[in-house]
C-alpha positions in Angstrom: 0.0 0.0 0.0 1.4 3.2 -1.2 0.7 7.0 0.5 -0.3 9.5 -2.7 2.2 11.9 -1.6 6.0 12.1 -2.2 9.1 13.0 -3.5 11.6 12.2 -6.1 15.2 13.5 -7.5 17.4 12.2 -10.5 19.6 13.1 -12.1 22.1 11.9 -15.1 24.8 13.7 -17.7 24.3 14.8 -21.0 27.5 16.0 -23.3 29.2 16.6 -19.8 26.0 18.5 -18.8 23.4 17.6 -15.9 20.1 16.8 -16.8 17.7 16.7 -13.4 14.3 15.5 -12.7 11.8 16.2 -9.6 8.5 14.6 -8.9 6.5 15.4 -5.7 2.8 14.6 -5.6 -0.4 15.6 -3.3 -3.6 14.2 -3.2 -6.1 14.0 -6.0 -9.0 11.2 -6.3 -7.8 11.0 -9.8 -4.6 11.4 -11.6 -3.1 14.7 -12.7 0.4 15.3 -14.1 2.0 18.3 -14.4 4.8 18.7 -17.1 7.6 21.8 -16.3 10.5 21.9 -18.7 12.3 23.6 -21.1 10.4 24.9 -24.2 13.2 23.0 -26.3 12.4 19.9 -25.1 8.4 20.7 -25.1 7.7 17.6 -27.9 8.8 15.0 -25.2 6.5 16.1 -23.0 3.8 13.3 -24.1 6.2 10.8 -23.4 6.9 12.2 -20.0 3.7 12.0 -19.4 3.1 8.6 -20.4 6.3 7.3 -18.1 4.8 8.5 -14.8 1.1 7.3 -16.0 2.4 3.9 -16.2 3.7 3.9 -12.2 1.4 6.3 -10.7 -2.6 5.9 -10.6 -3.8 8.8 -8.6 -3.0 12.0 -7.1 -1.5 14.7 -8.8 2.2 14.6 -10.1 4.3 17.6 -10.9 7.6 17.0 -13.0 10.0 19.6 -13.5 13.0 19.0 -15.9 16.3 21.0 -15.9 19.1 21.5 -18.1 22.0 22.6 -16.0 25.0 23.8 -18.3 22.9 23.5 -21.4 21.8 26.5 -23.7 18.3 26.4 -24.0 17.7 29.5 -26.3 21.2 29.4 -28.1 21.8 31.3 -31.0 24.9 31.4 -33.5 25.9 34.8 -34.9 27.6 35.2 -38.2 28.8 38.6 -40.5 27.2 39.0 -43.6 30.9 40.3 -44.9 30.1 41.0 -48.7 27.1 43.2 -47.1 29.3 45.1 -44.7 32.0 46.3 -47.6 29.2 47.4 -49.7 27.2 49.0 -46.5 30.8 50.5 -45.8 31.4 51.8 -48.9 28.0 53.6 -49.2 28.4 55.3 -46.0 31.5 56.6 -47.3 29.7 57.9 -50.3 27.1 59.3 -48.3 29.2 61.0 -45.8 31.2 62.5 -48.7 28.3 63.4 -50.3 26.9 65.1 -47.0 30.2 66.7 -46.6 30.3 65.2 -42.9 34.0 64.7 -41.6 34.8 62.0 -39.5 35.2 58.2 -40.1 33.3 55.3 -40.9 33.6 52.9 -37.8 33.2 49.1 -37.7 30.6 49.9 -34.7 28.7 52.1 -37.5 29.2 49.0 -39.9 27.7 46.7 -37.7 24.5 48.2 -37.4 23.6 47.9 -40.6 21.2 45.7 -41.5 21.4 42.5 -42.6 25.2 42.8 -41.4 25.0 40.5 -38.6 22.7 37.3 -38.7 21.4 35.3 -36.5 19.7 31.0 -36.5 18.3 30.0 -33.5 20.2 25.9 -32.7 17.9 23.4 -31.3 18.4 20.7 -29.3 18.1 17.0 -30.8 15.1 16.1 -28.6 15.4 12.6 -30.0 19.0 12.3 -28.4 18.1 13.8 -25.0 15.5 11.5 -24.5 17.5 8.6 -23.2 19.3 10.2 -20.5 16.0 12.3 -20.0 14.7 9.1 -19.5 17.4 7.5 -16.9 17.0 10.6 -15.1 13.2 10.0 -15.0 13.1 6.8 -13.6 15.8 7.4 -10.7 13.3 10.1 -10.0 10.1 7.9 -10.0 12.1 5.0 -8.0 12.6 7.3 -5.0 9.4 8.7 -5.2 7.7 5.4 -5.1 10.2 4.4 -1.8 8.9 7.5 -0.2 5.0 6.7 -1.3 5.7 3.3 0.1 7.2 4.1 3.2 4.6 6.4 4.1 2.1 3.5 3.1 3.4 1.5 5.6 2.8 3.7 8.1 -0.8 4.5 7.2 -0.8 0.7 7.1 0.1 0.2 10.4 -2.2 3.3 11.7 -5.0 1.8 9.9 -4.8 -2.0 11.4 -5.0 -0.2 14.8 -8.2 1.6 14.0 -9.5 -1.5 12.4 -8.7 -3.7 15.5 -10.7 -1.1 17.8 -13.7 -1.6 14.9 -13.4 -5.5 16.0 -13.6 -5.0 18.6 -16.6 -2.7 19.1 -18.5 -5.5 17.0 -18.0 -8.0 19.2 -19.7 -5.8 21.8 -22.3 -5.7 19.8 -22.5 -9.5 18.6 -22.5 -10.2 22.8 -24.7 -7.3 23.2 -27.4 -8.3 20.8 -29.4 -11.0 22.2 -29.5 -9.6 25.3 -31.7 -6.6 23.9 -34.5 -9.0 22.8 -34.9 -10.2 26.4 -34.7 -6.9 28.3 -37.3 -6.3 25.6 -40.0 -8.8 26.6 -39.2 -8.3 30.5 -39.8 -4.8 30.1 -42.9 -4.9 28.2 -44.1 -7.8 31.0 -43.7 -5.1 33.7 -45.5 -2.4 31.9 -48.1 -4.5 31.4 -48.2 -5.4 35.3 -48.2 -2.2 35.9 -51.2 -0.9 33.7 -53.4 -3.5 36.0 -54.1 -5.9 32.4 -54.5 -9.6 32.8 -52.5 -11.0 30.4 -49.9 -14.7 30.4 -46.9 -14.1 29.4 -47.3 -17.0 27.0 -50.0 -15.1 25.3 -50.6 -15.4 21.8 -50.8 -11.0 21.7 -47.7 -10.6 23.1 -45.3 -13.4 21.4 -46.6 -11.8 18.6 -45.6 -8.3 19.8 -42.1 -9.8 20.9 -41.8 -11.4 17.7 -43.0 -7.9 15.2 -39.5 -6.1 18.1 -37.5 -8.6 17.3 -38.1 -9.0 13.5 -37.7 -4.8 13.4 -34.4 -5.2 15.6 -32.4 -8.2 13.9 -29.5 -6.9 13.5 -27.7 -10.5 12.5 -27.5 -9.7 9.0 -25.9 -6.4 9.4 -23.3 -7.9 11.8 -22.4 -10.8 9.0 -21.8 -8.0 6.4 -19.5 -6.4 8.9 -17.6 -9.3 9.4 -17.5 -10.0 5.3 -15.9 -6.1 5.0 -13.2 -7.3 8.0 -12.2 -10.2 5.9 -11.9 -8.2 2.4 -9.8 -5.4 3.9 -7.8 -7.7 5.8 -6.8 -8.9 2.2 -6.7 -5.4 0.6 -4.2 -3.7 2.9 -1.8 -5.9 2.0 -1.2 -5.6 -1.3 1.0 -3.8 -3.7 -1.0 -2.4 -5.9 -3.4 0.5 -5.7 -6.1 0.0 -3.0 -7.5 3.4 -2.1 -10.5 3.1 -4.2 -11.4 -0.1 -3.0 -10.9 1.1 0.7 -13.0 4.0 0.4 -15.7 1.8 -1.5 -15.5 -0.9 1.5 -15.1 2.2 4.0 -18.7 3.7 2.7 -20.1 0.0 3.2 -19.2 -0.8 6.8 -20.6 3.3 7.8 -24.0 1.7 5.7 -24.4 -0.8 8.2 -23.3 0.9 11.5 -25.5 3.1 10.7 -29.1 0.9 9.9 -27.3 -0.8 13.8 -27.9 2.3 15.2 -31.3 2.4 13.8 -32.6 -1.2 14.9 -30.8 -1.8 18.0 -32.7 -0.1 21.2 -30.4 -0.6 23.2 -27.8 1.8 25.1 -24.5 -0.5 24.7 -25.4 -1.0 21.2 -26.0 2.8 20.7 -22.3 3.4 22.5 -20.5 0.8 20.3 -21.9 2.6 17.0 -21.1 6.1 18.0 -17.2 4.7 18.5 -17.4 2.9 15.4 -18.6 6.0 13.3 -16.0 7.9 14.8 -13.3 5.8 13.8 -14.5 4.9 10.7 -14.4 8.6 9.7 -10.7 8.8 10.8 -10.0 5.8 8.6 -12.2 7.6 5.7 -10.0 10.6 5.6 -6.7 8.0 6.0 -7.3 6.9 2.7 -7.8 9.9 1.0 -4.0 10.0 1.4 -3.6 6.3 -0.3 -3.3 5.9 -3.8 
């Protein structure tokens, strides 16, 4: 089981130059990834993409690539000679002309146009993708430690939380025939009480204890309960992705607790289901943080 949050660094060389690469995630129900690098490099961003879709399922993923020690806006500058003589020799002709004294400088020459050119070089995208690439998945491999390491802690909290839920169901389970008798001995007295003639083996009032008791079973509620132990027991041990599945089982097991509280008339049983609705929303907003 994996935490959605973390963080991840690599790094590799290009042509003696550093490439780096940082992940760090946050929560998200679904998956989001957010590409950062330079606009050079902006056609490998798909693949990018694709890379940390293939090892992350949820939350949202920012990447940020660096070129350290590589241009990424280089330009080559060349003079137009041919240009500058002729651009030279009609300023002279000009200034002659215009009877100005003074001399044609190479700083005037220079500012003519077309005199010095410029062509933008690109990077070979194509190349940079394999060390790109190495530098990616050192990146994702420490993320994924931290995501794990933090999953086992959230494992560990979660078990805890779990074992108090057992055992607030057993209280229950013990708790639960008990209510049907307190039930018909109560109902006995009041009718002592009112003055009314009436057996206790009465056909009126099995029938009364038996409408109670069909309104309070609570026996198939419990059996779910114990169905939803056994599934997560098998879910928070495995590798792969399970916070979907948690929070599924997580909304099933407050369904139940809560049609418990409804049924059972009883003050035990009301007690246990108060601390079992607490501490099932503590474990609902655990996995929020579980991919």
């Amino acid at each position: 089981m994996r935490s959605m949050t973390g963080y991840g660094k690599g790094r590799t060389v290009f042509k003696g130059q550093q490439i780096s690469v940082e992940l760090n995630a946050v929560n998200r129900k679904q998956i989001e990834i957010a590409v950062s690098l330079p606009k050079l490099l902006s056609e490998l961003e798909p693949r990018l993409r694709d890379e940390v879709n293939s090892r992350v399922s949820r939350g949202r993923v920012n990447v940020s690539v660096a070129l350290h020690g590589i241009p990424e806006n280089t330009k080559s500058s060349w003079i137009n000679e041919p240009a500058a003589k002729r651009y030279a020799e009609e300023l002279k002709k000009l200034a002659k002309s215009l009877k100005i004294k003074g001399e044609v400088t190479l700083q005037d020459i220079l500012r003519g146009p077309g005199i010095v050119l410029e062509e933008g070089v690109t990077l070979d995208a194509e190349s940079i993708w394999k060390p790109l690439h190495a530098a990616l998945e050192k990146a994702l491999d420490q993320f994924q430690k931290m995501r794990e390491k933090e999953g086992a802690h959230l494992t560990k909290d979660l078990k805890s939380r779990f074992a108090l839920l057992r055992q607030e169901l057993a209280r229950i389970e013990k708790q639960a025939p008990e209510v049907m008798k307190r039930y018909r001995q109560n109902l006995i007295e009041k009718i002592k009480k009112a003055d009314l003639e009436i057996d206790s083996k009465d056909e009126r009032l099995l029938k009364e204890i038996v409408f109670f008791s069909d309104r309070s079973d609570i026996s198939e509620e419990l059996t779910r309960l114990k169905s939803h132990f056994a599934q997560i027991d098998q879910t928070v041990v495995k590798s792969e992705p399970v916070g979907r599945t948690l929070d599924f089982m997580i909304q099933e097991m407050n369904r139940e607790v809560n049609t418990i509280g409804s049924k059972a008339n009883d003050l035990t049983i009301s007690q246990s289901v108060v601390v079992m609705k607490t501490e099932l929303e503590k474990i609902r907003e655990q996995i929020q943080n579980i991919e």
